[in-house]
LOZAMAR-425685 format. One record per residue: residue number from 1; residue in one letter; x, y negated, z of N, C-alpha, C in turn. Coordinates in Angstrom, 3 decimals, padded with zeros to 6 digits, m for minus. Layout:
N
{NUM, "A", {X, Y, Z}, {X, Y, Z}, {X, Y, Z}}
...
This chain:
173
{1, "X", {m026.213, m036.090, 015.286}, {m025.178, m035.451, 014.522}, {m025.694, m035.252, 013.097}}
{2, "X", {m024.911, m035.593, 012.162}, {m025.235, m035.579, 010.922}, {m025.648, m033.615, 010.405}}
{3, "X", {m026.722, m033.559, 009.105}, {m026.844, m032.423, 009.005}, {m025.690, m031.528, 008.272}}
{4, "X", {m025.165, m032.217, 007.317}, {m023.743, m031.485, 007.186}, {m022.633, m031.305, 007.855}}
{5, "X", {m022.466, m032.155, 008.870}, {m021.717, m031.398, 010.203}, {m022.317, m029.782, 011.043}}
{6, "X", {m023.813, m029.690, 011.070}, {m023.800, m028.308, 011.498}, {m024.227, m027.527, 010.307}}
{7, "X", {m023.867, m027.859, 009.187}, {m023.859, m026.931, 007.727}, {m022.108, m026.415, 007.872}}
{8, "X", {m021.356, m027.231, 007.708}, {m020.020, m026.819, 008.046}, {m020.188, m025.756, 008.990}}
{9, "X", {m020.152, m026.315, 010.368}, {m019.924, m025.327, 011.693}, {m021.028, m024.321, 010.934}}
{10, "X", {m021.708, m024.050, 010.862}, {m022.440, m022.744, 010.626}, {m021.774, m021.835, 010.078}}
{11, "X", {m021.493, m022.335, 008.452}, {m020.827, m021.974, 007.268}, {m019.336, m021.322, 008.198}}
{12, "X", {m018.543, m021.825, 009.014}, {m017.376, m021.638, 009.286}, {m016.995, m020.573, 010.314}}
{13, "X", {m018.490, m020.609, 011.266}, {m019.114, m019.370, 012.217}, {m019.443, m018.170, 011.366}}
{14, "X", {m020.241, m018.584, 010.226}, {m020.613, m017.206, 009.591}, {m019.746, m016.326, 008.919}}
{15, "X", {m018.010, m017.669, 008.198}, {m017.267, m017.070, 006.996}, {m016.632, m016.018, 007.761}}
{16, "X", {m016.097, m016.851, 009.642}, {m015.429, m016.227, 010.790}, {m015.930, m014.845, 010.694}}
{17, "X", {m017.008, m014.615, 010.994}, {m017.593, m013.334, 011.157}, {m017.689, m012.456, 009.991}}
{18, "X", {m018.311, m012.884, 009.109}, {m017.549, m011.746, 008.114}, {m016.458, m011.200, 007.784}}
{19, "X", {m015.339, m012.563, 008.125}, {m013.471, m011.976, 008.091}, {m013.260, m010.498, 009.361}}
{20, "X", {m013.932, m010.742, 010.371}, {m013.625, m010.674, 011.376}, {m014.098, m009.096, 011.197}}
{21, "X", {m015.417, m009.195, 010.584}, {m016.137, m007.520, 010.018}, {m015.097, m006.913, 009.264}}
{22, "X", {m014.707, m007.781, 008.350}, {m013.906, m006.519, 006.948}, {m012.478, m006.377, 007.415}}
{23, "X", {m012.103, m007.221, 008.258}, {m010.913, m006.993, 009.316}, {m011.229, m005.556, 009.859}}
{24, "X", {m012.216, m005.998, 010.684}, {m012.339, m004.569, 011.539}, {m012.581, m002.974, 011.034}}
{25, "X", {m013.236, m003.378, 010.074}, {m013.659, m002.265, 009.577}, {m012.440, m001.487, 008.614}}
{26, "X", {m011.522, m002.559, 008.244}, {m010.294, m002.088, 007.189}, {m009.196, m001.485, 008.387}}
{27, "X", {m009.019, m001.840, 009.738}, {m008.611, m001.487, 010.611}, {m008.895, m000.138, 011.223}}
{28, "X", {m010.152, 000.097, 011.130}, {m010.759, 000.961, 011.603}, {m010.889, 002.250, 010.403}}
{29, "X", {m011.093, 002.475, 008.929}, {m010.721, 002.870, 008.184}, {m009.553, 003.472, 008.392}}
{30, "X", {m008.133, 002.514, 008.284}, {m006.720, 002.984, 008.325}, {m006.426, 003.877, 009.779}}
{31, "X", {m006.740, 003.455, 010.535}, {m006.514, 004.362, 012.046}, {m007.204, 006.067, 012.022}}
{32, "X", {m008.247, 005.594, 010.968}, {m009.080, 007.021, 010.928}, {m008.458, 008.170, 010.309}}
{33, "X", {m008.039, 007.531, 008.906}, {m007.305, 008.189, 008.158}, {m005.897, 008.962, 008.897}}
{34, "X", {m005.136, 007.755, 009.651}, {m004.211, 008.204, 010.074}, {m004.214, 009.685, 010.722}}
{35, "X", {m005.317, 009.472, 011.747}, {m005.912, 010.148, 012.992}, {m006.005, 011.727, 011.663}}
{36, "X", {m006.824, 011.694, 010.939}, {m007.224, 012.421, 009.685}, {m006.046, 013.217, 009.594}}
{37, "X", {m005.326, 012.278, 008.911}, {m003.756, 012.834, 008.164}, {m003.345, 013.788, 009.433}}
{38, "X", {m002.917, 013.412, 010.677}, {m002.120, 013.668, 012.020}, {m002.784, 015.100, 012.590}}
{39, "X", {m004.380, 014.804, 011.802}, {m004.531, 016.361, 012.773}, {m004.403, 017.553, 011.506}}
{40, "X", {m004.585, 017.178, 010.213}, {m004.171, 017.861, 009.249}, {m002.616, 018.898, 009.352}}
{41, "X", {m002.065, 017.335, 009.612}, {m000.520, 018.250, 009.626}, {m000.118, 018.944, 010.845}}
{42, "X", {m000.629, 018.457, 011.792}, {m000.557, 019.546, 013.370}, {m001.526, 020.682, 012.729}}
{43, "X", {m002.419, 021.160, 012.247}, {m002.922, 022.171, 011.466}, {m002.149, 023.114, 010.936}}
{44, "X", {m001.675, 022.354, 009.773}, {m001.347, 022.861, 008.622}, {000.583, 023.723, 008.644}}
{45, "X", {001.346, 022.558, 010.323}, {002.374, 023.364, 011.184}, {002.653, 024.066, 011.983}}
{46, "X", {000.809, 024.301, 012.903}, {000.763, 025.276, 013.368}, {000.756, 026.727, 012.803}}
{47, "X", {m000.559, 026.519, 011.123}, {m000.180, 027.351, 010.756}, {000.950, 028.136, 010.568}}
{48, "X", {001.426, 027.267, 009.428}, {003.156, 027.633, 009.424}, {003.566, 028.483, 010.040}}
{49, "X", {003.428, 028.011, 011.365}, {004.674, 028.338, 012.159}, {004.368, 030.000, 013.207}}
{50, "X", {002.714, 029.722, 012.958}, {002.239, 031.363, 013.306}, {002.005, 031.932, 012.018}}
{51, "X", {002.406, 031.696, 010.829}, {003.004, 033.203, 009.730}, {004.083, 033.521, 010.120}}
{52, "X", {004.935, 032.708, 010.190}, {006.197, 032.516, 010.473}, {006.250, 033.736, 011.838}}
{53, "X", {006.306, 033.569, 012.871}, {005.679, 034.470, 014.188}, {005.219, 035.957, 013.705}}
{54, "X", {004.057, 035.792, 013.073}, {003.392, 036.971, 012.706}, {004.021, 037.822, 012.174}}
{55, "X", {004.683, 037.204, 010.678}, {005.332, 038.237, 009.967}, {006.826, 038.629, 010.253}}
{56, "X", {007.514, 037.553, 011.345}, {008.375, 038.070, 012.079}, {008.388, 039.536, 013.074}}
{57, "X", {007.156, 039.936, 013.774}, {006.704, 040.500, 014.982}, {006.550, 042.132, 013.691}}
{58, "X", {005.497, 041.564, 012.882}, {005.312, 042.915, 011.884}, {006.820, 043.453, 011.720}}
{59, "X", {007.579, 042.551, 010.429}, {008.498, 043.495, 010.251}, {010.125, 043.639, 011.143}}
{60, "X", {009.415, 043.098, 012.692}, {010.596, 043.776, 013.704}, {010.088, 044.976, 014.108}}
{61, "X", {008.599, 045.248, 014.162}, {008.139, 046.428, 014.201}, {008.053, 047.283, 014.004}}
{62, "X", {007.870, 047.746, 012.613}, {007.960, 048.110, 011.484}, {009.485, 048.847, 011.045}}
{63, "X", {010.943, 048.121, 011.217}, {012.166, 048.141, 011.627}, {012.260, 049.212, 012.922}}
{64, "X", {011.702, 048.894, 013.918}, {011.767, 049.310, 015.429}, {011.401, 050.586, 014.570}}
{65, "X", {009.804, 051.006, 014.716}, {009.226, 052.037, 014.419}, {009.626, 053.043, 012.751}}
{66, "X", {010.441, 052.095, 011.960}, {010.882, 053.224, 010.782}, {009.889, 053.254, 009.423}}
{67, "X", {008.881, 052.636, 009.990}, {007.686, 052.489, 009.251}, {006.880, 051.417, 008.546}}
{68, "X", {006.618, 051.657, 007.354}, {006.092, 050.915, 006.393}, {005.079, 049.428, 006.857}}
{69, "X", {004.668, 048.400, 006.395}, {004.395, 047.401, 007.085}, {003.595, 046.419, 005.591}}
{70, "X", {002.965, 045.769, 005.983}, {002.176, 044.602, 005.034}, {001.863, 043.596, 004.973}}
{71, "X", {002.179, 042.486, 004.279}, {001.909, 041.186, 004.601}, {001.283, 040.238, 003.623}}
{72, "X", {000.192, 039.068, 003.808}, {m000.156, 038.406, 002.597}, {000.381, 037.293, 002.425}}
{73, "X", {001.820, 037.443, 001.523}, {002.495, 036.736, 001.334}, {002.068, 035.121, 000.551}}
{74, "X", {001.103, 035.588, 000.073}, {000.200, 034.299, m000.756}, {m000.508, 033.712, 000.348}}
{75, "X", {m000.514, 033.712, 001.612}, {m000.983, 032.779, 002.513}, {m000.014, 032.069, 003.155}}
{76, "X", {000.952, 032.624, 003.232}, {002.592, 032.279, 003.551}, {002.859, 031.268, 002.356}}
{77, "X", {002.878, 031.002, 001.472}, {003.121, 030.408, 000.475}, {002.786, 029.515, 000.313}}
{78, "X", {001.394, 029.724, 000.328}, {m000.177, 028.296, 000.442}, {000.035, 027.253, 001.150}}
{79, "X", {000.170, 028.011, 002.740}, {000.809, 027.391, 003.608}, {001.886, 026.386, 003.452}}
{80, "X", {003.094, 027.032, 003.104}, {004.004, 026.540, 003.064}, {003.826, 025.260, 002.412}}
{81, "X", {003.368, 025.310, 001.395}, {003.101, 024.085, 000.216}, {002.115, 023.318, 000.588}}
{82, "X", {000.829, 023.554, 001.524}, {000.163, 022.874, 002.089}, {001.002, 021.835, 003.054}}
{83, "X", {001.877, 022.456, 004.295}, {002.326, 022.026, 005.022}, {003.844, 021.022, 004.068}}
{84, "X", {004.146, 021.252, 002.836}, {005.098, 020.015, 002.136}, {004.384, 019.118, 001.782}}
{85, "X", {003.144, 018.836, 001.467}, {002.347, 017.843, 000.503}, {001.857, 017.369, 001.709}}
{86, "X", {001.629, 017.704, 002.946}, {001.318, 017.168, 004.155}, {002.783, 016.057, 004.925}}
{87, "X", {003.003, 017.124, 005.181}, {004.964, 016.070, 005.830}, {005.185, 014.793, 005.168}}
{88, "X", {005.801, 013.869, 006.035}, {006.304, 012.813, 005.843}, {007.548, 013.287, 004.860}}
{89, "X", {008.313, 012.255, 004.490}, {009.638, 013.131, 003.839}, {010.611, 013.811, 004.727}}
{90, "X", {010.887, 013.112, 005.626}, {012.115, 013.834, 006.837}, {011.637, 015.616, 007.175}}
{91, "X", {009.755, 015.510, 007.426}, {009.811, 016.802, 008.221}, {009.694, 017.436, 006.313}}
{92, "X", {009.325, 017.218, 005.188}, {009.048, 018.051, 004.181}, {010.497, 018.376, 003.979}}
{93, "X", {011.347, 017.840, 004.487}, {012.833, 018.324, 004.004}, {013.346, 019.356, 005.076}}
{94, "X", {013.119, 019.202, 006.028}, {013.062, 020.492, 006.844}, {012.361, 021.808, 007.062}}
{95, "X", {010.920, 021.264, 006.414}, {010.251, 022.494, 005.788}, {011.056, 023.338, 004.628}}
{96, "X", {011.187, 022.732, 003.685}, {012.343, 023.214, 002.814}, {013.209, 023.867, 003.351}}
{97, "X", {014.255, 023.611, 004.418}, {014.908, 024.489, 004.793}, {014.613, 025.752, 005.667}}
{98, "X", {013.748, 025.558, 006.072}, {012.880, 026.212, 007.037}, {012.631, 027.269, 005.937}}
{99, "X", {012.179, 026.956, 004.516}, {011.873, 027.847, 003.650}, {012.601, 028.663, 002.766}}
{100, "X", {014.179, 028.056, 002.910}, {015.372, 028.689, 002.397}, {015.517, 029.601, 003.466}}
{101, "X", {015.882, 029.242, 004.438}, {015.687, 030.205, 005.315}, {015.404, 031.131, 005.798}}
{102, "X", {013.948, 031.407, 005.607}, {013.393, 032.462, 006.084}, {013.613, 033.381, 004.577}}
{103, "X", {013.324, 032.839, 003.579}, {013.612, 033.563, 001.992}, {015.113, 034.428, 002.670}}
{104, "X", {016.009, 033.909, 002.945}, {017.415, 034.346, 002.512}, {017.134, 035.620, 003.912}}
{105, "X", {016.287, 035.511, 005.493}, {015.740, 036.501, 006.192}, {015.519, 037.857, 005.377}}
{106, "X", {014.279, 037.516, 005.207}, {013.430, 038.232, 004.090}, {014.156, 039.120, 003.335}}
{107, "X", {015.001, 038.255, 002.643}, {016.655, 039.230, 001.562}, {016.896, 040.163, 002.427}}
{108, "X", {017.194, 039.935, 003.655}, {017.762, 040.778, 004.113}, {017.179, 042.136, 004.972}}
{109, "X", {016.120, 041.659, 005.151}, {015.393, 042.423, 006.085}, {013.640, 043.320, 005.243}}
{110, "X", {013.663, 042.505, 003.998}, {011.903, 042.861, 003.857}, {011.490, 042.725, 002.607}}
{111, "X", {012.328, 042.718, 001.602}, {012.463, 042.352, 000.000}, {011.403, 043.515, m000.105}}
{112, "X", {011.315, 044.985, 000.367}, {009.934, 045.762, m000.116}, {009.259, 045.755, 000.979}}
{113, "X", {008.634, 047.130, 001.081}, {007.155, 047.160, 001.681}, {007.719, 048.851, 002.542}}
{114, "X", {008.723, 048.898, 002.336}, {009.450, 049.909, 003.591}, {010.512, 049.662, 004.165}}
{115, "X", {010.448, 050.675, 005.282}, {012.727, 050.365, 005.959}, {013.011, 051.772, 005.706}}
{116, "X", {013.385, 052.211, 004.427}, {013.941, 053.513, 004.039}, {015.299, 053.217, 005.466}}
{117, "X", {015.915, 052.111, 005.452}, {017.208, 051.572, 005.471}, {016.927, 050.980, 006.741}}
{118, "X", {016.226, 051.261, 008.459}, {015.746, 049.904, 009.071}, {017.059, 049.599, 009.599}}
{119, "X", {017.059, 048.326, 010.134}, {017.776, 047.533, 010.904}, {017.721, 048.274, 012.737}}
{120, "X", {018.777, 048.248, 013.319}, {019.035, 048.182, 014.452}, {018.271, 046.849, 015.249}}
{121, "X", {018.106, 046.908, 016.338}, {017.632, 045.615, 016.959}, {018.317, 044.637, 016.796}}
{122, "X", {019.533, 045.125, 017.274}, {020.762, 043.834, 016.477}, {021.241, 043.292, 015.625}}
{123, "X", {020.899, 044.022, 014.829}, {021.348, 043.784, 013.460}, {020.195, 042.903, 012.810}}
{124, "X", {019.026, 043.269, 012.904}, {017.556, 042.020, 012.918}, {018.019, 041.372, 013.395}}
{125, "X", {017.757, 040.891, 014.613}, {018.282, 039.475, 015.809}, {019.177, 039.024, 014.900}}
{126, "X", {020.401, 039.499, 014.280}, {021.640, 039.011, 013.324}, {020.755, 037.963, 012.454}}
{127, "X", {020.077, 038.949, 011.721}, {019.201, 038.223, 010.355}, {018.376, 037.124, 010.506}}
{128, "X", {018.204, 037.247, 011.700}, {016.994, 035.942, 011.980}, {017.644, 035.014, 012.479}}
{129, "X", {018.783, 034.712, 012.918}, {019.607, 033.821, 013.593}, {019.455, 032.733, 012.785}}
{130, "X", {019.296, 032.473, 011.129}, {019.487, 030.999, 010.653}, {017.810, 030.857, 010.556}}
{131, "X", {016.809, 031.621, 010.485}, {015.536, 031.355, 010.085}, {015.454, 030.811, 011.780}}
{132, "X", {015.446, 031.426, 012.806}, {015.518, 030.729, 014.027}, {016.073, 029.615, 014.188}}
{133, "X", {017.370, 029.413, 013.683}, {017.986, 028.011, 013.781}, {017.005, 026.674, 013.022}}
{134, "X", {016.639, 027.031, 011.992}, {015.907, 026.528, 010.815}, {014.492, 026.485, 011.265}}
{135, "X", {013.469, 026.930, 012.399}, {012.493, 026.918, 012.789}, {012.537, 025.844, 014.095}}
{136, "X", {013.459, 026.096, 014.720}, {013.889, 024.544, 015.987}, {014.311, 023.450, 015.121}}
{137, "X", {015.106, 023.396, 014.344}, {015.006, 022.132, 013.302}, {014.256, 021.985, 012.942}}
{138, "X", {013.412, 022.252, 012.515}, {011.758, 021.835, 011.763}, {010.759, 021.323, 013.333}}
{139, "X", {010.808, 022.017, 014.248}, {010.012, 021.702, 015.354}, {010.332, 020.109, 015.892}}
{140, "X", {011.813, 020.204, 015.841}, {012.420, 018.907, 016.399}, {012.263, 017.759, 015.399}}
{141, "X", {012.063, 018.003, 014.493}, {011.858, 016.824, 013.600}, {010.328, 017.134, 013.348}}
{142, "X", {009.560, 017.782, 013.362}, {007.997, 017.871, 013.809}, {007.772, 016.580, 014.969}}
{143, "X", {008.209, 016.964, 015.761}, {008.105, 016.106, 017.158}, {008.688, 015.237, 017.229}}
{144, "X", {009.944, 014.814, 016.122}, {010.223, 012.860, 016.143}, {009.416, 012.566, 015.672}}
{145, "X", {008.778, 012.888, 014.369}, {007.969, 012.011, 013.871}, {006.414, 012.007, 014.420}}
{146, "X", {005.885, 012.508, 015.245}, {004.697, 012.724, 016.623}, {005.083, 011.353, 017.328}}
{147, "X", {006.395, 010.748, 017.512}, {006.358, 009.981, 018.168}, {007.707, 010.449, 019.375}}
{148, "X", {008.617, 009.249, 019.744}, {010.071, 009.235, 020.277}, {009.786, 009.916, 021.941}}
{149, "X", {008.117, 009.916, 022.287}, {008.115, 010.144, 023.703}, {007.939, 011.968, 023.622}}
{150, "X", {007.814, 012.583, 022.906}, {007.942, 013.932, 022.917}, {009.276, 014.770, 023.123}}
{151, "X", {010.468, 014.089, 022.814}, {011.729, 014.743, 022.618}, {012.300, 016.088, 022.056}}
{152, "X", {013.152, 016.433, 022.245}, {013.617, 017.652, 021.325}, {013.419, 018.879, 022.218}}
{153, "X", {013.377, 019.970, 021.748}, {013.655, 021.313, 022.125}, {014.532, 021.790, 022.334}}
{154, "X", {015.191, 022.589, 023.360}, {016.197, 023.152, 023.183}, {016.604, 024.318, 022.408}}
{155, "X", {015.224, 025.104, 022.582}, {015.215, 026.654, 022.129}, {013.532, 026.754, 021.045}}
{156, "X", {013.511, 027.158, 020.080}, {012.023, 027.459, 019.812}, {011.351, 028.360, 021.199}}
{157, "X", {009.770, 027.620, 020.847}, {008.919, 028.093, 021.794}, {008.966, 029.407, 021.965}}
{158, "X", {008.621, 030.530, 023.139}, {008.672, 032.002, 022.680}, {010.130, 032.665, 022.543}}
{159, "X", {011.039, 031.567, 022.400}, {012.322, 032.986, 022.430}, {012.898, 033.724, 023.561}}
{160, "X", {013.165, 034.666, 023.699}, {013.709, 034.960, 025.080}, {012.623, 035.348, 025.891}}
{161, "X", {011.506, 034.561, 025.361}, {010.247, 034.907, 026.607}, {009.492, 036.275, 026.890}}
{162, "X", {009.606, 037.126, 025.453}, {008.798, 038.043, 025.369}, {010.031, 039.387, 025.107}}
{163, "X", {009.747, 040.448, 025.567}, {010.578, 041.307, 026.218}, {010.206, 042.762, 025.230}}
{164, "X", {010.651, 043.351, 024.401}, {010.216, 044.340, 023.708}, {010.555, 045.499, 024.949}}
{165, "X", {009.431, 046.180, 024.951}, {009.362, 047.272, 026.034}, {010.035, 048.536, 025.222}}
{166, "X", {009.640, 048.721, 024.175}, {010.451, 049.787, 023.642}, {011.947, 049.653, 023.430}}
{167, "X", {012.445, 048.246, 023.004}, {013.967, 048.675, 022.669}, {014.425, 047.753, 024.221}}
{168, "X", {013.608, 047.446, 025.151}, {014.888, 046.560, 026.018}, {015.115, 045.198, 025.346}}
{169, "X", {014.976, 044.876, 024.291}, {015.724, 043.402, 024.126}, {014.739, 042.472, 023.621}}
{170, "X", {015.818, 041.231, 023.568}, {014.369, 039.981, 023.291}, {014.194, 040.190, 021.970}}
{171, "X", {012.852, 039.402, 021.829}, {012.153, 039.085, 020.730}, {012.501, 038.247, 020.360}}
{172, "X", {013.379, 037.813, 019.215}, {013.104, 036.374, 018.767}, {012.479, 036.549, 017.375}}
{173, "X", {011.462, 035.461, 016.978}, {011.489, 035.293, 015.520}, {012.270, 035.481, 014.562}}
């Protein structure tokens, strides 16, 4: 066999294998990142979504009990904007509402740092009805874009589940 016949095959074994490296490795790169990005934003919506919880629970409390209450609204915020610069566009547009939402709550229920004025149990439950609505929309489009085998929610996680011993009625966010 002539020597430039196994100069070729060599040459064509070796170019193979290097394609085959920066293939893999550019493959392997992008999956990482992804993986990266994916646990970022499961992070960054869990957060979310336990301020969201938290400062719900405070000022139903707070309401319940008549009494003054505190929150660090600049982590709520952070958050929030962490979790938009994270989202695809579909879920950052539901964050958005998610964030009109709970604002227009808030109006109603927590603009200061007392309840000279509190709310009845019902009359809360009233107020939270679109920030609740607006928190299962954000979950459900959380979880299309996770992927089509997760499906929708019916109810946010936690509603109904937890039972306020002092007033008798549910808790919702």
């Amino acid at each position: 066999m002539p020597v430039w016949i196994t100069l070729v095959t060599t040459a064509v074994g070796a170019l193979s294998a290097t394609v085959g490296v920066l293939v893999g490795g550019w493959v392997t790169r992008r999956n990482q990142r992804q993986l990266w990005l994916l646990d970022k934003q499961l992070a960054t919506y869990a957060d979310l979504l336990g301020h969201y919880a938290k400062f719900s629970m405070v000022l139903k409390r707070a309401h319940a009990d008549r009494s003054g209450w505190d929150y660090d609204w600049g982590a709520w915020s952070a958050t929030l904007t962490s979790a938009n610069l994270l989202a695809p566009p579909e879920v950052a547009a539901r964050i958005h509402e998610f964030g009109v939402a709970v604002d227009e709550f808030l109006d109603r229920v927590a603009r200061d740092s007392t309840t000279e004025r509190p709310l009845s149990a019902e009359a809360f439950l009233e107020a939270s009805q679109d920030a609740a609505r607006a928190q299962l929309t954000l979950i459900n489009e959380i979880r299309r874009s996770l992927g089509k085998s997760h499906g929708e929610l019916a109810a946010a996680p936690g509603v109904d589940l937890i039972k306020d011993q002092n007033l008798g009625t549910s808790v919702r966010p």
